[in-house]
Structure formats: structure tokens, C-alpha cells
N, C-alpha and C positions, 0 to 999 in steps of 0.2 A: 105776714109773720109778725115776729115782735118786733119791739124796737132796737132790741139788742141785735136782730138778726136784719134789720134793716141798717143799721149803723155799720154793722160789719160787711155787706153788699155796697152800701153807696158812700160810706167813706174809708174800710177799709182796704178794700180792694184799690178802687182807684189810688190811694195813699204810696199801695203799695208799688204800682204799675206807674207810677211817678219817680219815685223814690229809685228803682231799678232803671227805668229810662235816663234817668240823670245821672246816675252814677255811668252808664255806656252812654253817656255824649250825647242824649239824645238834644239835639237845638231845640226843639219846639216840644208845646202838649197843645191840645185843643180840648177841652174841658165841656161836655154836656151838665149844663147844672140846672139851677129851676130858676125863673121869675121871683123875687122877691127872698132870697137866697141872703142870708147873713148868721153869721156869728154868734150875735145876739135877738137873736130874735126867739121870742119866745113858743112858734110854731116848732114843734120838734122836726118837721119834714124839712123847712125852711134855714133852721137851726145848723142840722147836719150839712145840707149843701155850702152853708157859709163857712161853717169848719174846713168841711173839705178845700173848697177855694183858699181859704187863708194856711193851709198845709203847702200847696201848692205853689202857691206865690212863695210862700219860704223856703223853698226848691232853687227858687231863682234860675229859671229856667228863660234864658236868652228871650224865648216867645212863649207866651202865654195867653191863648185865646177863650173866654169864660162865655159858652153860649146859656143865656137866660131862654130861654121861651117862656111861653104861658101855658094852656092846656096843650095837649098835642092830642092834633084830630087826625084820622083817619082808623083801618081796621084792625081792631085788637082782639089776641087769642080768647083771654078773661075781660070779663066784665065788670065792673064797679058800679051798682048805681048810681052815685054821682057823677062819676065821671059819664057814665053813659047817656046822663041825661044833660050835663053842660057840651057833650059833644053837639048832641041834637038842637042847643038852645044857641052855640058859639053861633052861626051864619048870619044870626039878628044882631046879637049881641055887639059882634064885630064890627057893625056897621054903626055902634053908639060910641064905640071907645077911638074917640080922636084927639089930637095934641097930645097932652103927656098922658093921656090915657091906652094910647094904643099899642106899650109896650103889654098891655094885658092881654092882647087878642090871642084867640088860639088860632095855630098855624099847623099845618099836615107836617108832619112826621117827616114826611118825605122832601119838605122844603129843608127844615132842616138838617135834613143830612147831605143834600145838594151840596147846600151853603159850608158843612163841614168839609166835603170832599174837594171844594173849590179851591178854600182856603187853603188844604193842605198840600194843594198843586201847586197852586200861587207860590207856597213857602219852599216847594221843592225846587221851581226855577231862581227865585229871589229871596235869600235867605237874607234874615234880619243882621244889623250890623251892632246893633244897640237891642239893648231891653225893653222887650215893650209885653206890657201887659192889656188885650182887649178885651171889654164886656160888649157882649155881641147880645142885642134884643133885638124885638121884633124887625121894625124897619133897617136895619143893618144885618140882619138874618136873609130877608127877603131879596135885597139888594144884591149880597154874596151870592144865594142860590142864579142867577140868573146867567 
């Protein structure tokens, strides 16, 4: 769609389902956002995630968990050329990006919402006492799901 109709998908909604959570007490969010996610950043996809997150954090929401991934591999309804084609290239790829490279690797889908479900288990038996805001990438994605 447009951008207008992306903005209102991935920062209006979630804006909203914050904003409501906080107001009912909710303690925690856990936030699917993108790699490379900022405010200012001149990528408009990039752009919006970073809005969204800095909306979020100004929620002040006791816990705040920000998962970054990279591409997210596994099977999708639609297709995108590129994305179709950095899924097929991630498995080599994956294996160049090391040290402060490997928050770029794409990781399945499915890892990451492991690592989502984990956490939000974790926070149901041990809730935070203090405010903590987490950026979750690659290698602390991986770790969580396990």
C-alpha cells in the first residue's frame, strides 16, 4: 500500500494498543520492530519503526522489550522479489556477518516469536520492579527462544 497506509498499520495501530494497554495497567509491552529502526533515519520503513518505538518508550511502561530482527526467513503468503530473493541468499550470507555484523542475519520467523513467548512467560512469573527498557537483536533473540 501507501505510505500513508503503512504508517497508519505499523505505527498507528500498535500506538494505539499501547496507549490502551497503559491506560488498564498493563506492566509490560513487547514490541516487534525492524533492525536498523530510528527516528531519524531517512529510510521511511526504518523511519516509522523508530517513531513507533520513541511513542512507546513515552508510554513509560514499567517494561519495554524492542525486538529488532533482520530479514525474517521462513514461508510467506505473498511474495516480494527482494525479499524472496535475500531469503534464498540469507543461509551464505549468514555465515559472513560476524561481531558487530551479525545483528544483520536473518533469523525464522518462528525463532522470533519463541523468544517473544519466552519472555512474556518469564515476565508473567517475575515481574520487573524497576523500569527497564530492552533492545532485543539477533544474538539475544536466539538466546531467549531456547
Amino acid at each position: 500500500g501507501s505510505q500513508e497506509q503503512f504508517r497508519g498499520v505499523d505505527l498507528g495501530y500498535p500506538c494505539k494498543a499501547g496507549e490502551l494497554a497503559r491506560f488498564h495497567g498493563v506492566p509490560a509491552f513487547i514490541l516487534m520492530s525492524a533492525i536498523g529502526a530510528s527516528s531519524s533515519s531517512t529510510i521511511f520503513y526504518n523511519r516509522v519503526k523508530g517513531e513507533l518505538e520513541d511513542a512507546l518508550k513515552d508510554l513509560d511502561f514499567p517494561y519495554l522489550s524492542i525486538y529488532r530482527p533482520s530479514l525474517l526467513l521462513g514461508d510467506r503468503k505473498e511474495q516480494r522479489i527482494a525479499e524472496a530473493l535475500g531469503i534464498k541468499a540469507m543461509p551464505l550470507v549468514n555465515r559472513l556477518l560476524i561481531g558487530p555484523l551479525d545483528k544483520y542475519r536473518g533469523i525464522e520467523a518462528g525463532t522470533v516469536a519463541r523468544a517473544m513467548v519466552n519472555e512474556a512467560c518469564s515476565l508473567a512469573l517475575e515481574p520487573t520492579a524497576e523500569q527497564v527498557v530492552q533492545i532485543r537483536e539477533y544474538d539475544d533473540i536466539v538466546q531467549l527462544a531456547e
